[in-house]
N, C-alpha and C positions, 0 to 999 in steps of 0.2 A: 328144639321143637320147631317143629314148623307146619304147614298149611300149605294148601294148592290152591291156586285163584283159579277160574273159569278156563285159562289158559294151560292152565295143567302146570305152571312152573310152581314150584315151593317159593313162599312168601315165610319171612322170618317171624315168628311167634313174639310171646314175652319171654324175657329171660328167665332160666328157672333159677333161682338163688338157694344156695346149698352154705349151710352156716355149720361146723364141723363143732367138734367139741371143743370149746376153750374158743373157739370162735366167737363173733359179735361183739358189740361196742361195752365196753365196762362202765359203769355207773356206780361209784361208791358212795351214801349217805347214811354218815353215821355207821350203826355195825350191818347197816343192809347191803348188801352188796347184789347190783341188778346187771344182767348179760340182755341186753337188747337186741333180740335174733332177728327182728324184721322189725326197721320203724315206720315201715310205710311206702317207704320208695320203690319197692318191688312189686307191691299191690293198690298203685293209685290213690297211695294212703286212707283204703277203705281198711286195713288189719293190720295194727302192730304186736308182738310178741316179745316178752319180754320173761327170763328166768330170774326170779328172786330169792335171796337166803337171805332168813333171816335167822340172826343169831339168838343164841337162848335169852329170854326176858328183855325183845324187842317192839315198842311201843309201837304203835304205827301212825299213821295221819290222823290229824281230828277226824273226827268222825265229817265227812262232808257230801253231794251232791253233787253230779256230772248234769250237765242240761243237757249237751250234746254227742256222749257216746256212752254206750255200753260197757261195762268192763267183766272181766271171766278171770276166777281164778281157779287152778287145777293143782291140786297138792298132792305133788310128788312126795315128798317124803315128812316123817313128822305131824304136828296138829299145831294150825293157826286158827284162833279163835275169830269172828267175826260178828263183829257189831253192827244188827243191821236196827236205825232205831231203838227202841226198849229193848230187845231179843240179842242174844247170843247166840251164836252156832259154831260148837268145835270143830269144825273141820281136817280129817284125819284121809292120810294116803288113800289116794285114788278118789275125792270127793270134786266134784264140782262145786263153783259157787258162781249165779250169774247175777248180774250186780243191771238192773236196765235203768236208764236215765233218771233222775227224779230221784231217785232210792237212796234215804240215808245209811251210811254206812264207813266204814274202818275195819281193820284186822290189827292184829297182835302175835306176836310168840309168847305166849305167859307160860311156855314151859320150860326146862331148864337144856332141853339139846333141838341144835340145829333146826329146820323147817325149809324146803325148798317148793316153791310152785311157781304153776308158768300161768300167765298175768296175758290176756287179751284184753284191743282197746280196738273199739270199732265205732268210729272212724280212729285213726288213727293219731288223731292231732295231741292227745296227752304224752306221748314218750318224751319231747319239749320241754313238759312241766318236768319231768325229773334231770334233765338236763339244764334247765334254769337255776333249780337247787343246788347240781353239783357244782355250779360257775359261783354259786352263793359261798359256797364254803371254798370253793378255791381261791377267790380274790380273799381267803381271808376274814371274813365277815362269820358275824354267829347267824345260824339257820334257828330265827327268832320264828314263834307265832305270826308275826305279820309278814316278814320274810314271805312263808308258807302262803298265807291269805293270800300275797300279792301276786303271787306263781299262779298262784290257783286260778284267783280271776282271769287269768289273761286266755286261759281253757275251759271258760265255758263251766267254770267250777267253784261251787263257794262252802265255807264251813255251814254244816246244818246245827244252826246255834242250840236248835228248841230240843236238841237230843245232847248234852253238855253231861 
């Protein structure tokens, strides 16, 4: 892409980033398995994207709070249930779920096949946290409760205890 300055010459744009199938960074935790299509570096780290699967009767995070971004999930295939608070919501193909700062919440696979959705993070700064995770299990170590906690804080993010 490009642009013309005052001078009429094309001036170079942003790069467009094009992430193909089977493309983007792989994240495995546990039987979740996440494709990171944009963590940030393309868009000034205002919007990271990320495709997740999760497998049949997969738990998810505590239930916790973001201070500082947004997060959006969009379910592609299957129903992930979401705990936002006291309240549940199933969440089934083609559903949004906009998750805004502050808001307790978690999801699940509590059904017995597959579930894929794609996971926006605005700003972008949490993709990290699940990259912190996977270095957790690769050096070896078990991905403990506090493991988790300790990831979390470092993003602006903590378990929402009073919803247990």
């Amino acid at each position: 892409m490009t642009e013309e300055t005052s001078t009429g010459r094309p001036q170079a744009g942003p790069a467009v980033s094009v992430v193909g199938p089977g493309g983007g960074e792989t994240i495995v935790l546990g039987s979740t398995r996440m494709r990171v299509l944009e963590d940030g570096s393309h868009t000034g780290h205002r919007l990271a994207i990320a495709e997740s699967v999760l497998a049949p009767h997969t738990q998810g995070p505590p239930q916790h709070r973001h201070a500082r971004h947004d997060e959006g999930f969009y379910i592609l295939s299957g129903t992930v249930r979401f705990t936002v608070g006291d309240e549940d919501h199933d969440a089934v193909a083609g559903t949004l779920v906009m998750v805004p700062p502050g808001t307790p919440h978690t999801f699940a696979n509590v059904t017995g096949q597959p579930a894929v959705m794609l996971s926006t993070f605005t700003p972008a700064l949490y993709v990290q946290y699940f990259r912190d995770l996977q270095s957790v299990l690769a050096d070896g170590r078990p991905l403990t409760p506090r493991a988790g906690t300790d990831a979390m804080s470092r993003y602006a993010t903590e378990p929402a205890t009073d919803f247990t």
